[in-house]
C-alpha positions as CSV (number, residue, x, y, z in Angstrom):
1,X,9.3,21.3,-2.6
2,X,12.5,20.2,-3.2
3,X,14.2,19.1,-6.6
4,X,15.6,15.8,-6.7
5,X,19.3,16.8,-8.2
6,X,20.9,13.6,-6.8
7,X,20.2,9.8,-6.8
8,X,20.3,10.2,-2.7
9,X,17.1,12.7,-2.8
10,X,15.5,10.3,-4.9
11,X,16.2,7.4,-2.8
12,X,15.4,9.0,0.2
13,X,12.0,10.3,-1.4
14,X,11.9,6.4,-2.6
15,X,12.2,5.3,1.1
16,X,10.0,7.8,2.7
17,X,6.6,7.1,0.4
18,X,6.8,3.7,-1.6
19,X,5.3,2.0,1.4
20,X,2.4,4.1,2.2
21,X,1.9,4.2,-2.1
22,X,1.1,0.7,-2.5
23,X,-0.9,0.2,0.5
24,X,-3.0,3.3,-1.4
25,X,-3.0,1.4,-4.4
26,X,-4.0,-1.8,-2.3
27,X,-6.7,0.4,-1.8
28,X,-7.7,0.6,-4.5
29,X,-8.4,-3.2,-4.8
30,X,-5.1,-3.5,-7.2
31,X,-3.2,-6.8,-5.6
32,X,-0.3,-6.6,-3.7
33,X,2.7,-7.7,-6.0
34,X,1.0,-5.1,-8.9
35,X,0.5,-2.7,-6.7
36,X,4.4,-2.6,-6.6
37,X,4.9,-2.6,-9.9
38,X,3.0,-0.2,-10.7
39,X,4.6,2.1,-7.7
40,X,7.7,0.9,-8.7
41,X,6.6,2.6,-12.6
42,X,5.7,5.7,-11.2
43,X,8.8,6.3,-9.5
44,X,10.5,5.6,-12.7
45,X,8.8,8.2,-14.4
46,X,9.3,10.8,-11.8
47,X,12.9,9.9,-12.2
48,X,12.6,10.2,-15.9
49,X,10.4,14.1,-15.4
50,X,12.7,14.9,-12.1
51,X,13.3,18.9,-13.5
52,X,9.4,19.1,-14.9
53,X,7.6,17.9,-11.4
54,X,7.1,20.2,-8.8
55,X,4.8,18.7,-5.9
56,X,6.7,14.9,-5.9
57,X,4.5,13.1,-4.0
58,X,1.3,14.8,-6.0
59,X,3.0,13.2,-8.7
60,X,2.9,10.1,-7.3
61,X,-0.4,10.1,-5.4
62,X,-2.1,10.8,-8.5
63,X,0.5,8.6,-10.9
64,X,-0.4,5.8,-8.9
65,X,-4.3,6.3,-8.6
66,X,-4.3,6.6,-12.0
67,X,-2.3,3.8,-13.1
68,X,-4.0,1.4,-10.4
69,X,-7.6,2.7,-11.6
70,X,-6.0,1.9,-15.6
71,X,-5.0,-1.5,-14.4
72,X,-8.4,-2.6,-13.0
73,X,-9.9,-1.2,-16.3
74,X,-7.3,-3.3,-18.5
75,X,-7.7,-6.6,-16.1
76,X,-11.4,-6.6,-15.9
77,X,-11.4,-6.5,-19.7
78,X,-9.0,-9.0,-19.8
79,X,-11.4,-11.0,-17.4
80,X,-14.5,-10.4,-20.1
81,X,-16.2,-8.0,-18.8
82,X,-17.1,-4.4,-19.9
83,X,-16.6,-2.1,-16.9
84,X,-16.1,1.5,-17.3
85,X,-14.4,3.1,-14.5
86,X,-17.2,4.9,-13.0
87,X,-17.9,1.3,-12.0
88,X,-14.5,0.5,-10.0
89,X,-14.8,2.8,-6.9
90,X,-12.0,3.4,-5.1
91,X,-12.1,3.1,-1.2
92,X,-11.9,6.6,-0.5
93,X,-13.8,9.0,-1.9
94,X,-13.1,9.5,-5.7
95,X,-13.2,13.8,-5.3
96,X,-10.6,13.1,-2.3
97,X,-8.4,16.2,-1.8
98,X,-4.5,16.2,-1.8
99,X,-4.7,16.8,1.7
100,X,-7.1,14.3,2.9
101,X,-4.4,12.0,0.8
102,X,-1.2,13.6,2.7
103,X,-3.2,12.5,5.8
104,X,-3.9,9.2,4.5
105,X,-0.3,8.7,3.9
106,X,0.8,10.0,7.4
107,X,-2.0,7.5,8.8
108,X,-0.7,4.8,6.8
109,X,3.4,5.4,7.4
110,X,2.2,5.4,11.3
111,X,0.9,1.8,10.5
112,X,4.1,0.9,8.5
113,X,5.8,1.9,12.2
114,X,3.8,0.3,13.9
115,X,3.7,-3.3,12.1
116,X,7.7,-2.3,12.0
117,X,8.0,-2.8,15.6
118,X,6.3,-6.0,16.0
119,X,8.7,-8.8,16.6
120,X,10.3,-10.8,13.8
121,X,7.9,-13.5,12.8
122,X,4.9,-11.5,14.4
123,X,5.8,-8.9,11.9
124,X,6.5,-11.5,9.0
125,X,3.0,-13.1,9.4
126,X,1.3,-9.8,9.8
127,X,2.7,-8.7,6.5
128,X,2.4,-12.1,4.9
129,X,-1.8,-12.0,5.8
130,X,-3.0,-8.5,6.1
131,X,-0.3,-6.6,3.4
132,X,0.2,-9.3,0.9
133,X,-3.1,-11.4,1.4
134,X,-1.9,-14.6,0.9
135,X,-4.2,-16.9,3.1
136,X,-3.2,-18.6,6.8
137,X,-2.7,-21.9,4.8
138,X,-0.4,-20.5,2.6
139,X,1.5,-18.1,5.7
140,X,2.1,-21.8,7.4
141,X,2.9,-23.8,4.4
142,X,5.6,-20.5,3.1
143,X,6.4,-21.0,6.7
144,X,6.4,-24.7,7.8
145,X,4.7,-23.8,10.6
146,X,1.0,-24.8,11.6
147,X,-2.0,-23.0,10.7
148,X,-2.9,-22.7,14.6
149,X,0.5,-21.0,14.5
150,X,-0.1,-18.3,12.4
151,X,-3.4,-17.7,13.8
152,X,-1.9,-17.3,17.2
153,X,0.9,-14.5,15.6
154,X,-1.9,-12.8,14.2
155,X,-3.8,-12.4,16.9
156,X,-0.9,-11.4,19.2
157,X,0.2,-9.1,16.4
158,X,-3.4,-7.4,16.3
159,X,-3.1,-6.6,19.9
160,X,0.4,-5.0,20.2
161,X,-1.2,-2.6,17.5
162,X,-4.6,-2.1,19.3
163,X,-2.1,-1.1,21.9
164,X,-0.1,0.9,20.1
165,X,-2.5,2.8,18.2
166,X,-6.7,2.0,18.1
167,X,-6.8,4.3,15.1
168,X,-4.4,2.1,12.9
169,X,-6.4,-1.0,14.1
170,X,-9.3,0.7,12.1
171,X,-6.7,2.0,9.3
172,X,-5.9,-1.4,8.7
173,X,-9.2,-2.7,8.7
174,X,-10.4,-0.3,6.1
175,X,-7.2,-0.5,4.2
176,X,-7.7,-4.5,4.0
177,X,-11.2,-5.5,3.5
């Protein structure tokens, strides 16, 4: 692996996995805007351990599980209940290797593509339902466009994937529920 000597290797290392990291953490059942922020931490601290780290995006992958898994710990808490994290599964297996992740990450930067070609509001509303789960009321009030609207993006966007892909369909179905 590579060291990251200048700000471009980081960016570029910034670029390539911040995406597919969230989604991950997502999938965890950590919501969307925290899930960024704490992606967004983890990259500061690679930043911050750049000449200590060897594997980066083992680093991250398990910066980020671990952090996400800490969060739902700290929020449920918050929330009043006493849950230990045995009881907060993830999605994917919990003895998941680094390269069943790697291939999770490939399967999800595919997706990423994927929603990326979708037209400009077909790709907005995707994003806006399925990445950031905000709900097809709030997609076509953000919007000021009708609910029948959205729903009609959505479905159009779901079939230029199926197209596209049938695996990522499934991705996304798992990734989201």
């Amino acid at each position: 692996m590579y060291r990251l000597n200048t700000i471009s290797d980081f960016r570029a290392l910034y670029d390539l996995r911040f995406n597919n990291l969230v989604i991950y953490a997502t999938g965890l059942g950590v919501p969307y805007q925290q899930a960024k922020d704490i992606v967004q931490e983890c990259f500061i601290k690679l930043w911050e351990n750049r000449d200590s780290v060897t594997n980066h995006t083992a680093y991250l992958f398990i910066s980020v599980k671990n952090l996400s898994l800490n969060w739902l710990k700290s929020n449920a808490r918050t929330a009043g209940k006493q849950v230990s994290l045995e009881e907060i599964p993830p999605r994917r297996s919990s003895d998941q290797t680094f390269e069943e992740a790697m291939e999770y990450f490939r399967k999800v930067e595919t997706a990423y593509r994927k929603i990326g070609e979708l037209g400009g509001r077909c790709k907005d509303i995707f994003v806006m339902v399925y990445i950031e789960k905000m709900k097809i009321k709030e997609v076509a009030d953000e919007l000021g466009i009708s609910e029948n609207t959205v729903k009609t993006y959505l479905k159009r966007g779901k079939e230029a994937i199926r197209l596209l892909i049938p695996s990522i369909v499934v991705l996304l179905y798992l990734l989201l529920l």
